[in-house]
C-alpha positions in Angstrom: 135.1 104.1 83.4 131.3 103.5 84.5 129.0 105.1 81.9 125.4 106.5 83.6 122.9 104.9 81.3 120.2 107.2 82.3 122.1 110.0 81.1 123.2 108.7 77.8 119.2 108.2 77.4 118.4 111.2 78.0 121.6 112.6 75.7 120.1 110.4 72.8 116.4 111.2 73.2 117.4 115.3 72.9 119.4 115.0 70.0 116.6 113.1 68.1 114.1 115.9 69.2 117.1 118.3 68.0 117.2 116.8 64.7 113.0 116.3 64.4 112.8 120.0 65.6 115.7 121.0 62.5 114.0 119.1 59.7 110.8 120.7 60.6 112.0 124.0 60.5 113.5 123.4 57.3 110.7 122.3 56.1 108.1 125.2 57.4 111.0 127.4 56.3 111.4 126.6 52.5 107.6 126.5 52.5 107.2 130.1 53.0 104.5 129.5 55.6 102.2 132.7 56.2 100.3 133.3 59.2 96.8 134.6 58.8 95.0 135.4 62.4 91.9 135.4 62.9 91.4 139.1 62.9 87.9 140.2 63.6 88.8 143.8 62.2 90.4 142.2 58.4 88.7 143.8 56.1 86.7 141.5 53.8 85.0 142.9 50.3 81.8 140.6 50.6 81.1 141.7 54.4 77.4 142.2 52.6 77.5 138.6 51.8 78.9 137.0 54.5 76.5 135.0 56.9 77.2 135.9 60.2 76.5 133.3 62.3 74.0 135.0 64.4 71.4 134.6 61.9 72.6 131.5 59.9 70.2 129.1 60.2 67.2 131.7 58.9 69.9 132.6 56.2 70.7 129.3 54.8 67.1 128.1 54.9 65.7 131.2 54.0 68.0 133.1 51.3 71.4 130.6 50.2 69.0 127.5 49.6 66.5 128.6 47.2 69.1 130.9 45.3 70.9 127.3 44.8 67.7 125.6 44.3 66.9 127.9 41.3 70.6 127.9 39.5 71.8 124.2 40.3 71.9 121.6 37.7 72.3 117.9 39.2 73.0 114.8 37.2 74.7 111.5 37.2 78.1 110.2 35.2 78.0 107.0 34.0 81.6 105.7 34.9 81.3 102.0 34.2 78.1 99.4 34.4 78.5 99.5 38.9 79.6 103.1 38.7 77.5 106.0 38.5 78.4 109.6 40.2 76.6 112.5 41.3 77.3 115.6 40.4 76.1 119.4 40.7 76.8 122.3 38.2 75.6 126.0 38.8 76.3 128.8 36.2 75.8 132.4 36.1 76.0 134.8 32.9 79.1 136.1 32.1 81.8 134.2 34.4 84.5 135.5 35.8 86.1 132.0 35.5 84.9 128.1 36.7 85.9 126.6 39.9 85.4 122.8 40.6 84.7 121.2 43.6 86.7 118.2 45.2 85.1 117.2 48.7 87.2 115.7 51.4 86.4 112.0 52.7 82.8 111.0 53.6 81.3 114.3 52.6 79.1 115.2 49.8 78.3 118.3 48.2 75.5 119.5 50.6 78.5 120.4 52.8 79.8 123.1 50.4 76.2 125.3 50.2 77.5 128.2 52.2 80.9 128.7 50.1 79.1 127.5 46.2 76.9 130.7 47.4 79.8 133.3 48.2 81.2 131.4 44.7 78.1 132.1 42.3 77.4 135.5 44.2 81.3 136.8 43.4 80.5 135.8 39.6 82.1 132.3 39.3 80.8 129.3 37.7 80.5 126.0 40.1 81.0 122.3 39.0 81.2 119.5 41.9 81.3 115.6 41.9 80.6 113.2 45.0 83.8 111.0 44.4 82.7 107.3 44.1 81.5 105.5 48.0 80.6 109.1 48.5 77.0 110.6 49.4 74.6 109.7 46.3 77.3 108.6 44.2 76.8 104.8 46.1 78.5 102.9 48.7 81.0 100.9 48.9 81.2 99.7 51.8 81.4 95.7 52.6 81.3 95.9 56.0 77.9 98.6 55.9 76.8 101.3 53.6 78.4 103.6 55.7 82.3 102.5 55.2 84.4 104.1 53.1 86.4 102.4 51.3 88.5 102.0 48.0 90.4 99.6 46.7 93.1 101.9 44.3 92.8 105.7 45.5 93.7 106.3 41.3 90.3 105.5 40.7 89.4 108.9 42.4 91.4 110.7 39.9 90.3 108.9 37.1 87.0 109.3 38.2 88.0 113.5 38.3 89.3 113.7 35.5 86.6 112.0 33.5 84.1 114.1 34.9 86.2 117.4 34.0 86.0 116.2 30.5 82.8 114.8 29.7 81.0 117.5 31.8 82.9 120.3 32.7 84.6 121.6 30.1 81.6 121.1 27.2 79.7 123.4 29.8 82.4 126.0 29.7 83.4 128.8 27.4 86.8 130.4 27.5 87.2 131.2 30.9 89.5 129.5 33.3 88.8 127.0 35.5 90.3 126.7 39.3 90.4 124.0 41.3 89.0 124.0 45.1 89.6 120.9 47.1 89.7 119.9 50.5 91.1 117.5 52.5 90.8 113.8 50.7 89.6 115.8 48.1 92.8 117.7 48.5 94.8 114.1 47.6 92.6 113.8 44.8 93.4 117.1 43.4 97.0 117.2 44.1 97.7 114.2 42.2 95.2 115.3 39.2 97.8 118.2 38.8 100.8 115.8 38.9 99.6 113.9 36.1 97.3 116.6 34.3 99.1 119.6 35.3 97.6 121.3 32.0 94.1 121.5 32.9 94.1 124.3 36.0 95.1 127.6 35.7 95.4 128.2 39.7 94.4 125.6 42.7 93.4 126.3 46.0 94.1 122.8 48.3 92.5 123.5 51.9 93.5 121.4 54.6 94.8 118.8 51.9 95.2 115.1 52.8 99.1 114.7 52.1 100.2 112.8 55.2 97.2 111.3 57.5 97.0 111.9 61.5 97.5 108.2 62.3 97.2 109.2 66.5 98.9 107.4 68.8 100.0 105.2 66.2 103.0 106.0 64.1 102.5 106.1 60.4 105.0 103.4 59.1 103.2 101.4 61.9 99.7 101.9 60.5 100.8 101.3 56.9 102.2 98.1 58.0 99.4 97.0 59.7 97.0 97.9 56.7 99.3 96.1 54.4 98.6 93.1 56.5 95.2 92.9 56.9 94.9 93.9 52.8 97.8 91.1 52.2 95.6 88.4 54.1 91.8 89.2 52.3 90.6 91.0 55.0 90.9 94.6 54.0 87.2 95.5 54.1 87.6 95.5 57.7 87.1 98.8 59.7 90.5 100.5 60.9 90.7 100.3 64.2 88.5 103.0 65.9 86.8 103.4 63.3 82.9 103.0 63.3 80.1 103.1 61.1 78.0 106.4 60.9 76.1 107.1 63.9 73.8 110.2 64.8 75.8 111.6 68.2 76.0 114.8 68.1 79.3 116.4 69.1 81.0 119.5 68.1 84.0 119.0 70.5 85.1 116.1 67.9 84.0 117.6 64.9 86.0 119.4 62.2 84.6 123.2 63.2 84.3 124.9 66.1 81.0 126.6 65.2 78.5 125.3 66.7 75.8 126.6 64.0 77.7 125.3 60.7 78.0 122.0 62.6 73.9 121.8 63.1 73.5 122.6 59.6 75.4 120.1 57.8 74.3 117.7 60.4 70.6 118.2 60.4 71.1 117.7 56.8 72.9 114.5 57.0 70.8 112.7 59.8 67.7 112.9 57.4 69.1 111.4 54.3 70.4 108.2 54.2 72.5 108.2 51.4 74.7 111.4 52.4 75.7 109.3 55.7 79.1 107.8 55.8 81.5 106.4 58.8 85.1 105.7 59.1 87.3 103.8 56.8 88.4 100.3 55.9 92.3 99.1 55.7 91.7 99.4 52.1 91.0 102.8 51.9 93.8 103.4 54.7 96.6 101.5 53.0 95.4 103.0 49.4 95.5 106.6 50.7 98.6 106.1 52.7 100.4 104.9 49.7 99.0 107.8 47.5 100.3 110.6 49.6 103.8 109.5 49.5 103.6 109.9 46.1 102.1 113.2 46.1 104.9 114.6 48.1 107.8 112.9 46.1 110.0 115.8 45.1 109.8 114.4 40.8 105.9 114.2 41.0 105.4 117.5 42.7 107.5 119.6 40.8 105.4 118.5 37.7 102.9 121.6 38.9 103.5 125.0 37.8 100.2 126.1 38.2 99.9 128.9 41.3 98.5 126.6 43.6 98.0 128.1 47.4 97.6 125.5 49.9 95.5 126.1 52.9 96.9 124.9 57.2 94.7 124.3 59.9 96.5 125.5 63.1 94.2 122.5 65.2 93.8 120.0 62.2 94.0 116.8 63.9 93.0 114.5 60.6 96.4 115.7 58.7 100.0 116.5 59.4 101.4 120.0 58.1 105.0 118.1 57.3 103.6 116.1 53.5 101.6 119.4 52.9 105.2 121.4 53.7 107.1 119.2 51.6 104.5 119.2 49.3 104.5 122.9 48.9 108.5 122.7 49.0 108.4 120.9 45.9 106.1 122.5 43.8 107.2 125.5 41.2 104.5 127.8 42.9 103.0 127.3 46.1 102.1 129.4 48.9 101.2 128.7 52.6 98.5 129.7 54.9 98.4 128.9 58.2 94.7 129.4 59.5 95.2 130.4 63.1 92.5 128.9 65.6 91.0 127.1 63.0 90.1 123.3 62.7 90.1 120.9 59.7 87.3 122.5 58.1 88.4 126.1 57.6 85.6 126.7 55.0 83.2 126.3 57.4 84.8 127.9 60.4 83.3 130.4 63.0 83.1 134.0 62.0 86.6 135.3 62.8 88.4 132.4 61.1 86.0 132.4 57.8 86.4 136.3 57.2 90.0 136.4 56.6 90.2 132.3 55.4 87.5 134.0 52.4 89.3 136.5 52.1 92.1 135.6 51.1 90.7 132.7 48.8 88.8 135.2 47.0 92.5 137.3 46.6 94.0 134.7 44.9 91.2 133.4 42.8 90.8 137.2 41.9 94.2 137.9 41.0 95.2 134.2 38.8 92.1 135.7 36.6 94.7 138.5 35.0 96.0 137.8 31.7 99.8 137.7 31.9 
């Protein structure tokens, strides 16, 4: 009997999408994945507040940067004799609780102003730190001042966590503290909770950096090929694709699709030096890779109790939604969002995706401030 190889291809090729398709449902499923749309009509209780982006240059220039001016605090953390790290605190009387700030890669805190404003404004307490090869917490770059890179992605939560306790909580009365972090950041806090899960009383994790967009290249392909170029001293090289920092401006490939957040951030970064930063080195690409695998391990992820409600970008194109699902499987109490229409950078997000994406941050922030 002659066998039609074609067909047997094709036979094989749709029951591997069959199976792909089934484990990702199972996934999404068990992750109790809610859809929030970008309603233009959701009600929102800071409407007040909110900075439309029809006049949000004049706003941020004009009202949001000398309030923060007047109530921030900056300083730097001595880590070791090569490591110092930036770091902003803001306080208001009474608070309804303190949140701290963990920035995604090659941001700084300049990036945040908009939502540390709708923070202090809605009564809470703000603490940040620029992680370390981060804005004016120093480069490490080998290649230029620009790369980011890291030799053990622990030293980020070390880093964290030292800061937490030698500044943040001395600073602090009684009030919880909750945890914002994006992105890299979003690693960085996801594994603090793993291994401190004591310290938070809720976390929000937006767009969080548990399984990396590799592109056209599959993961286990990229992981190899970092492990290779770390094996064989030349890790400080840049991934490929990867550049240093330059000044193009383009929306199309950036994180938001508004155009006037963009200009704001980037107007601020083009004129200082030290908040500019590029893409990464295999170091920092086999380190990360190696700490999300981790994160989403079913015995390190079920270590959090904590509520904990993780943030999706519908057109994130820098993470995967399937560690952040099994992520979210795993831990005792976490809750999906998909953002609809919205890219990496939710928190700075056109008008109709902010509203609701507030919204329901400032929901769940409100209600994890109830005494049981």
């Amino acid at each position: 009997m002659k066998i039609n190889k074609k067909i047997v291809r094709v036979q094989i090729k749709s029951l591997i999408f069959l199976i792909i398709f089934c484990l990702q449902f199972t996934l999404g499923f068990n992750s109790s994945i809610i859809t929030a749309y970008a309603d233009e009509n959701e009600k929102v209780e800071f409407n007040k507040l909110f900075i439309t982006e029809d006049e949000y240059e004049k706003t941020m220039k004009e009202v949001v940067q000398v309030y923060l001016d007047e109530k921030r605090e900056d300083g730097y953390l001595k880590i070791d004799e090569n490591t110092k790290l930036y770091y902003q605190k803001y306080s208001v009387e009474n608070p309804k609780a303190t949140i701290v700030i963990s920035h995604g890669f090659s941001e700084s805190l300049e990036k945040y102003r908009e939502i540390i404003y709708y923070f202090l404004k809605s009564g809470y307490s703000v603490y940040g730190i620029e992680h370390r090869g981060h804005g004016r917490s120093g480069s490490l770059g080998v290649i230029d001042k620009s790369q980011v890179n890291i030799t053990d992605f622990n030293y980020y939560v070390s880093d964290f966590k030292k800061f937490i306790d030698d500044i943040v909580k001395p600073n602090i009365g009684q009030e919880k503290m909750l945890l914002y972090a994006h992105s890299m950041g979003g690693a960085i806090g996801a594994k603090f909770l793993e291994k401190y899960p004591e310290y938070f009383d809720a976390a929000i994790l937006n767009a969080p950096m548990l399984e990396i967009d590799t592109g056209n290249t599959p993961e286990f392909l990229a992981e190899s090929i970092s492990w290779i170029y770390t094996t064989f001293s030349f890790g400080d090289k840049y991934v490929a694709t990867q550049k240093p920092y330059n000044l193009e401006y383009n929306l199309e490939k950036s994180c938001t699709s508004s155009d006037v957040r963009y200009k704001y951030y980037y107007d601020i970064v083009s004129s200082n030096n030290d908040l500019q930063r590029g893409g990464a080195s295999y170091n920092w690409l086999r380190n990360s890779i190696k700490a999300t695998k981790e994160i989403t391990k079913q015995e390190n992820a079920s270590k959090i109790e904590i509520p904990v409600l993780l943030f999706q970008a519908e057109k994130d194109t820098y993470v995967k939604p399937r560690g952040q699902n099994m992520f979210a499987q795993y831990a005792k109490n976490c809750k999906v969002i998909l953002s609809v229409g919205s890219k990496h950078e939710t928190y700075r997000e056109k008008d109709s995706v902010l509203k609701p994406y507030l919204n329901n941050v400032f929901d769940f922030y409100n209600k994890n401030l109830k005494t049981e």
